[in-house]
N, C-alpha and C positions, 0 to 999 in steps of 0.2 A: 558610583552608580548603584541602586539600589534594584535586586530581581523584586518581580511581581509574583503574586500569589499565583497556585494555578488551578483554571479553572475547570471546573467539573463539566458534563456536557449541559446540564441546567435545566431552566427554560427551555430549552434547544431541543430537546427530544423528542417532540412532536415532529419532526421538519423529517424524521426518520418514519415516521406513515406515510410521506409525498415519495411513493417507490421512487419519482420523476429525479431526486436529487442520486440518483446512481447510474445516470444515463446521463454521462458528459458531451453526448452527441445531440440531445435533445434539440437545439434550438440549432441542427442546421450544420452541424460542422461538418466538414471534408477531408477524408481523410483515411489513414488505414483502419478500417473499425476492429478492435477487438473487444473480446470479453474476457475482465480477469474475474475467476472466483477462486473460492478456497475454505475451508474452515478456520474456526478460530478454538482451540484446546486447552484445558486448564491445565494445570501441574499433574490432574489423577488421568488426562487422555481424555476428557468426557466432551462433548461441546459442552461450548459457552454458547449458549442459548439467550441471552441478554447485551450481546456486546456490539458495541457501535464500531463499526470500521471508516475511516475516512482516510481520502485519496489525495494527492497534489503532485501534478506535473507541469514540472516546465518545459517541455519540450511534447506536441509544438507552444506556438507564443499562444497566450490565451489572450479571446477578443471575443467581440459579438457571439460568435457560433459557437466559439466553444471554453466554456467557465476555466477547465483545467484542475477543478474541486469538483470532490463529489464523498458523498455521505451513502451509506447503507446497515441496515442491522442485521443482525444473523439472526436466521429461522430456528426451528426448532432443534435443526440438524446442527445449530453451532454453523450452516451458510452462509456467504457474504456473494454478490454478482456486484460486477460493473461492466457498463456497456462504454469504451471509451477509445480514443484513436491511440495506437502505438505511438510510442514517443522514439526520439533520434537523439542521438549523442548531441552532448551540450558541454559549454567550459567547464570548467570547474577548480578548486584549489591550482594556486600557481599558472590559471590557465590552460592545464592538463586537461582535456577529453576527458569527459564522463563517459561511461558506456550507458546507455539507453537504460531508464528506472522509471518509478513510481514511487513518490514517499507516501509512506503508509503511517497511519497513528489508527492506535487500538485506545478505545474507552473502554470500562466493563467494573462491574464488581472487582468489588475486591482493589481497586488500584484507589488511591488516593493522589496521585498522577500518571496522565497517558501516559503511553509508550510508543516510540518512535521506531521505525523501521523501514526497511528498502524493498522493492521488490524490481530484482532485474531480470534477463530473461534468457535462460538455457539457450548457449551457443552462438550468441550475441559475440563479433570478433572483440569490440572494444570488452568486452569483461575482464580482460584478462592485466589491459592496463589500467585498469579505474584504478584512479586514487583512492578512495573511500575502502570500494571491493578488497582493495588488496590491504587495506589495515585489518582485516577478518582473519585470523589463523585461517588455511585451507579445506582445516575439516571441518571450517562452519560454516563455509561460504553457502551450501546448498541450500544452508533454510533460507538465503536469501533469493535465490533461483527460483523464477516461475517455470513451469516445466509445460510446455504445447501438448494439452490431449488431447485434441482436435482442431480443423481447421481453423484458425483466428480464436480460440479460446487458450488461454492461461492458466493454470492451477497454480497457487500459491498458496499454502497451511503455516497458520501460523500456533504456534506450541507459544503456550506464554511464559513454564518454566516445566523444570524435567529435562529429561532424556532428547534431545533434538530441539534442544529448546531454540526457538528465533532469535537471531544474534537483534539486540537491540541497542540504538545510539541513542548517548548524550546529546540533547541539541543544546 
């Protein structure tokens, strides 16, 4: 079997003026509503002020109300928002319990392919057995930690290399 090229965000960039694709609640869903934001930071600290964040959960099931994808770009501040329902533990490898996530991919300068990453959530009980979480040496698991700074909002900053930098997966 032969891998595929991989692709840039393209064409596609426009679809990041419709704010509408960062609101996974838009058309109706039910559910815990949170908000997760965060910065996105280059190797020198600075924002990245050009880069595309995109979201994917499966937990809950995605149907009519609610897509389960969502797109956003950072402001000038290097910001990303999404408006989306908390997700619940799901299977995972071997059937193990996943602790409640968000797969995250970063677009941006400078990369000539995405990057993949987690985003789970400070104090969540299952963290502690995720299969995944726990392939992370311990002192890196926090870049993957959203941290609650306010009611039903998440902060998650992602470092894209450097000093704290975002543990990043192969997919």
């Amino acid at each position: 079997m032969r891998t595929t090229t991989s692709q840039t965000i393209g064409p596609y960039w426009h679809l990041l003026e419709d704010k509408s694709w960062a609101d996974l609640t838009r058309f109706g869903a039910a559910g815990e509503v949170i908000t997760l934001e965060g910065h996105v930071y280059d190797g020198e600290g600075a924002p990245m002020t050009d880069a595309c964040v995109e979201i994917w959960q499966a937990s809950p099931a995605a149907d009519e109300n609610f897509t389960g994808f969502g797109r956003a770009a950072t402001d000038s501040s290097g910001r990303f928002e999404f408006k989306t329902l908390k997700p619940g533990p799901l299977p995972g490898p071997g059937n193990a319990l996943q602790a409640p996530h968000i797969a995250v991919t970063v677009l941006a300068r400078g990369l000539l392919i995405h990057v993949n990453t987690r985003c789970y959530f400070e104090g969540a009980a299952e963290n502690e057995n995720d299969p995944i979480l726990n392939l992370v040496a311990p002192e890196r698991r926090g870049t993957l930690l959203a941290r609650e700074v306010s009611a039903g909002v998440w902060r998650l900053d992602i470092r894209m290399q450097g000093e704290g930098e975002t543990v990043f997966f192969e997919i």
